[in-house]
C-alpha positions in Angstrom: 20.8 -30.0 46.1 17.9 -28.2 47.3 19.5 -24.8 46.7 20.1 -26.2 43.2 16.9 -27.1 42.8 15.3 -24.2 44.0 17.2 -21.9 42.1 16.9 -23.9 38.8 12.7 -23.4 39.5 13.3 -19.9 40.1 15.2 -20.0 36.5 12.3 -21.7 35.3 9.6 -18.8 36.3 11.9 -16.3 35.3 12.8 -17.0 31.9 9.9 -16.7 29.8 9.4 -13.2 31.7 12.8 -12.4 30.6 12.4 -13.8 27.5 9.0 -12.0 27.3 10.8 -8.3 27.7 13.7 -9.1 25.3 11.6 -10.8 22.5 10.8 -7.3 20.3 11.7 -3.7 19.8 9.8 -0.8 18.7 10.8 2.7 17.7 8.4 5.6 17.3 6.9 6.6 13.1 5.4 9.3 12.0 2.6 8.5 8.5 1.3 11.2 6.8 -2.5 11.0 5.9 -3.7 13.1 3.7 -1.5 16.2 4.6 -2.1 15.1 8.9 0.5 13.4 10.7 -0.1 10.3 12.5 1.6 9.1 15.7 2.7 5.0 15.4 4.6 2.8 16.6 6.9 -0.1 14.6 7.4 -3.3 16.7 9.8 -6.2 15.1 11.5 -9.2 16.2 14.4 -8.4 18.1 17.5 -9.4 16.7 15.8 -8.3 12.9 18.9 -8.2 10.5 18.9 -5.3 7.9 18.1 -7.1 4.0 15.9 -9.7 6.0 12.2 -8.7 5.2 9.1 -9.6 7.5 5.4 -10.1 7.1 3.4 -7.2 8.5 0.7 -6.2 10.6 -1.1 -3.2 10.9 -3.6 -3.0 13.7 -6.5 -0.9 13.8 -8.4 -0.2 16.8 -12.1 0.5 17.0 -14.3 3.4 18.0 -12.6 5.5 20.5 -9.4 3.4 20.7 -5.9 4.3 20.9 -2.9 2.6 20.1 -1.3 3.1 23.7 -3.9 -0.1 24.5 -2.6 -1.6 21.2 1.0 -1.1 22.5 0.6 -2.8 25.3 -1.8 -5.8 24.4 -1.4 -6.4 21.3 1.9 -5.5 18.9 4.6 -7.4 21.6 2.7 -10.2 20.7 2.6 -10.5 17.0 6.2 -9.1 16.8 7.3 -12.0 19.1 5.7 -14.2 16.6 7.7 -12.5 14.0 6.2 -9.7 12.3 6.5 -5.9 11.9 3.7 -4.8 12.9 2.6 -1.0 12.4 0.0 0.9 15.4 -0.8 4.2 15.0 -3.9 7.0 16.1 -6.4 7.9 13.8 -6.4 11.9 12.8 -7.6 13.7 15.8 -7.0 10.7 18.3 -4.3 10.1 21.1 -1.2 11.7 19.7 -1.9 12.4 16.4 -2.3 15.8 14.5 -6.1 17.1 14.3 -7.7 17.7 11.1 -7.8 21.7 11.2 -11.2 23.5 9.9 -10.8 27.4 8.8 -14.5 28.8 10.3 -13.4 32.5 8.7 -12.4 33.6 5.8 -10.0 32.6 3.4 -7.0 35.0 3.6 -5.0 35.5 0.2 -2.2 33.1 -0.1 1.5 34.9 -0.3 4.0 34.0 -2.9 4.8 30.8 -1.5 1.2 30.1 -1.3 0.9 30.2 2.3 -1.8 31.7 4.7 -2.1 32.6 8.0 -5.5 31.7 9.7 -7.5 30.5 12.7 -8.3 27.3 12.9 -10.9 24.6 14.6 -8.6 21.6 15.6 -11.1 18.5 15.2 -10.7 15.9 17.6 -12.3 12.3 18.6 -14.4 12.3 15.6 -15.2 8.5 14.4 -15.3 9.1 10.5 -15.3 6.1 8.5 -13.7 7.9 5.2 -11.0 9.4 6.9 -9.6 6.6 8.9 -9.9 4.5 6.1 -7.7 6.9 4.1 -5.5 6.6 7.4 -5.3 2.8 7.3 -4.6 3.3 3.6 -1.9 5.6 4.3 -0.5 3.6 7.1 -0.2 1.1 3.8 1.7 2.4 1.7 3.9 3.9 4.6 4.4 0.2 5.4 5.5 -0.5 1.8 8.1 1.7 2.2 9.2 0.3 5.5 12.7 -1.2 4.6 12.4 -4.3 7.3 9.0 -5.3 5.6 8.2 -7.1 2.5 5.8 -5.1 0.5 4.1 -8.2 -1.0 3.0 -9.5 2.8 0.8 -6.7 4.7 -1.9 -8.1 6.5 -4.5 -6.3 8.4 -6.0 -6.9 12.0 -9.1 -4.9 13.0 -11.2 -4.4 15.9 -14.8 -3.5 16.3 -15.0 -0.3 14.2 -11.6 -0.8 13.0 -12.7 -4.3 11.7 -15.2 -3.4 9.1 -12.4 -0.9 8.3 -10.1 -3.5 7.4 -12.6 -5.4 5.4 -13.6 -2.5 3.5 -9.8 -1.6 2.8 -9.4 -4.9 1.8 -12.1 -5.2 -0.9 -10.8 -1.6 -2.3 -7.3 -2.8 -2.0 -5.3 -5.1 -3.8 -2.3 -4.8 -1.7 -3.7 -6.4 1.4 -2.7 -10.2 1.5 -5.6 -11.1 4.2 -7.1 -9.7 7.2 -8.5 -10.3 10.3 -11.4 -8.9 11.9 -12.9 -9.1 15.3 -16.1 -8.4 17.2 -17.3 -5.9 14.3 -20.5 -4.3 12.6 -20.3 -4.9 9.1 -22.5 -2.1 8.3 -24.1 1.2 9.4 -27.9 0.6 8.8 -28.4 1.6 12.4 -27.8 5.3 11.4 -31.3 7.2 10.4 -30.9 8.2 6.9 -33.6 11.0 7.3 -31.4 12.4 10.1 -28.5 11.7 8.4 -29.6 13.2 5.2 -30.8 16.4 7.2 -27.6 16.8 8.6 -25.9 17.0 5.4 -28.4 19.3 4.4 -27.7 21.6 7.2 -23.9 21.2 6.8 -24.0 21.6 3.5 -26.0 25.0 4.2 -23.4 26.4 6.8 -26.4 26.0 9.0 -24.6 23.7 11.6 -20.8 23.1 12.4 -19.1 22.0 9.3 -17.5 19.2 11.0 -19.8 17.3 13.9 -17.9 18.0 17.0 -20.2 16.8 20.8 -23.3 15.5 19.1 -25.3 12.5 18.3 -22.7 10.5 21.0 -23.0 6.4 21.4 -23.5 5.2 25.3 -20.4 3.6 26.4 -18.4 4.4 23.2 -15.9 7.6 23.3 -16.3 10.4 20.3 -18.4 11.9 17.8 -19.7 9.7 15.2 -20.4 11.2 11.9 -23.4 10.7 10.9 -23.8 11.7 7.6 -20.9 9.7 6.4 -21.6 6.3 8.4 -24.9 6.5 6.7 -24.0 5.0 3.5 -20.9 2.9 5.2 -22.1 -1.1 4.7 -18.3 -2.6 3.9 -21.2 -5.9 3.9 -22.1 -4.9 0.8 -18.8 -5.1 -1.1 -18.2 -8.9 -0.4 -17.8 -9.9 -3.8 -14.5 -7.7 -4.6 -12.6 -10.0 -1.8 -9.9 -11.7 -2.7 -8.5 -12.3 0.1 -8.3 -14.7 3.4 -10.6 -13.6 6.0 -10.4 -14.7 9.6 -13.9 -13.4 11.5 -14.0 -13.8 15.2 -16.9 -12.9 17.5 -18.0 -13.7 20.9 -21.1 -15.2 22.0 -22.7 -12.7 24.2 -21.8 -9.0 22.1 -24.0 -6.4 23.9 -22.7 -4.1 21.0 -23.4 -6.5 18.0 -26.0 -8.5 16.7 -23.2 -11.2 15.4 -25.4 -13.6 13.7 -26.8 -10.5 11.2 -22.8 -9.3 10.7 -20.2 -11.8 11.7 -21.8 -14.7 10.9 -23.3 -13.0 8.0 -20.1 -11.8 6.5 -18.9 -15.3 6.7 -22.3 -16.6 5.0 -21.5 -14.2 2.2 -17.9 -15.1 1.5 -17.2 -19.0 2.5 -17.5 -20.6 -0.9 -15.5 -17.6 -2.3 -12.1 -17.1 -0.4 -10.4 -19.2 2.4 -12.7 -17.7 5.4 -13.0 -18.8 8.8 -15.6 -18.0 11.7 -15.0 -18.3 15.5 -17.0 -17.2 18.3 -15.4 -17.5 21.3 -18.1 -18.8 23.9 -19.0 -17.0 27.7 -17.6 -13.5 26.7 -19.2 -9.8 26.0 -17.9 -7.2 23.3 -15.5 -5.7 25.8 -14.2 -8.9 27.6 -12.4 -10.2 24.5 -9.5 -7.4 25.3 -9.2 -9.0 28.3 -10.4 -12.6 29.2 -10.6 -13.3 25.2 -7.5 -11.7 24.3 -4.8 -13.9 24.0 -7.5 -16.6 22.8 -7.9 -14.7 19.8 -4.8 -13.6 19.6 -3.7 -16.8 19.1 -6.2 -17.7 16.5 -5.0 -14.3 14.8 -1.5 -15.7 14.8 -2.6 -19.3 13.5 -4.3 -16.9 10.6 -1.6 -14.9 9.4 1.1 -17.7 10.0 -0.7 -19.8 7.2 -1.7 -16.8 4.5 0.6 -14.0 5.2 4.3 -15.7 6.4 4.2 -17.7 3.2 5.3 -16.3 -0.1 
């Protein structure tokens, strides 16, 4: 009997573990953005039936993030709850394509309209227009997605990539609700003078044409641009939601002053669509991806079950 017994607690420990590694697969996509390819990754339920069509996720990490962290924390978990759910590098980030820049002349295009030139491969810049054109893209490519229903795409955003989310969503009526965590909601931060010279400058050919090693954030990864982020305040587009919004903080952000964009989001838009706001207590910006995570995870989850599973 003990033998039984001990082998039946063994089963015991071992079986969600199992259960854990058997509960989703993924296979590896490729989205085009604006004429660059993006590296993803499409997790599902395992055991998804071809015809059957799923809610969807697409998750979109924040300033110098990759979706190899995504992969691993994140998309097992929302697929095991039973959604597609799409991650994917920004242009210029982890394994995706760079944006190319021509620094000499134009060459004349052949017959076929092709050229031959030298090129400036872009990488880890944090541009707010063109990885909200990837998001976008990473939309419809989702919509195309035979295992998903194109009437349920939900997005999940983090830090940069949740005011991303929020701006997509008030530009786009195919979102069904979204989820945004730990986030500035808008860029007043940035100098406009310095911004405004910059464009100047760039404008001029008097600097790069493309910001590459300037202007860098302490502990953040890349090359913000400037000049773009200047007028980038998805805060002050509240009133074209439509949409569920889920806004989740923590309570000690080093990053974030959450009570001027978190909690001030959720000021601007509670009497106007379903909205919740959580702060999750005794945590800093970069502890929710670890002791925070499956916390708000979990409220996540409990988000999209309600708005995005139901037709």
């Amino acid at each position: 009997m003990k033998k039984i017994s001990s082998v039946f607690i063994i089963a015991l420990i071992l079986l969600p573990l199992i259960h854990q590694s058997w509960a989703f697969e993924s296979r590896p996509v490729n989205i085009w953005s604006d004429g660059t390819r993006l590296s993803g990754d499409l997790f599902y339920p395992k055991g998804w039936r071809s015809g059957v069509k799923l809610p969807a996720i697409i998750l979109c990490h924040g300033w110098g993030g990759l979706r190899s962290h995504l992969n691993k924390d994140y998309a097992p978990l929302f697929a095991k709850a039973g959604y597609a759910v799409l991650t994917f590098d920004y242009r210029g980030w982890g394994d995706s394509d760079s944006r190319l820049v021509i620094k000499d002349k134009m060459p004349k295009p052949d017959s076929n309209g092709q050229v031959t030139v030298r090129a400036q491969a872009i990488r880890e810049l944090v541009d707010p227009r063109d990885q909200v054109e990837d998001i976008i893209n990473c939309i419809h490519f989702m919509r195309g997605e035979p295992m998903v229903d194109p009437d349920r795409i939900g997005l999940w955003g983090t830090s940069n990539g949740g005011r991303h989310v929020v701006y997509v969503a008030e530009h786009n009526q195919r979102v069904k609700c979204i989820v945004a965590q730990v986030s500035a909601y808008h860029s007043r931060w940035v100098s406009k003078q310095k911004a405004e010279k910059q464009g100047i400058d760039r404008a001029r050919g008097e600097i790069d044409p493309v910001p590459q090693g300037v202007d860098q954030v302490p502990s953040l990864k890349g090359t913000p641009y400037l000049s773009r982020m200047a007028d980038y305040h998805p805060i002050d587009f509240v009133e074209r939601l439509k949409i569920p919004v889920l806004i989740i903080d923590v309570e000690n952000d080093e990053l974030i002053k959450i009570k001027e964009h978190g909690q001030g989001l959720y000021e601007l838009i509670k009497d106007k669509v379903p909205a919740k706001y959580e702060v999750i207590p005794g945590i800093t910006h970069f502890e929710i991806y670890s002791k925070g995570r499956m916390q708000a995870v979990k409220l996540a989850i409990d988000w999209y079950d309600e708005y995005l599973k139901k037709k």
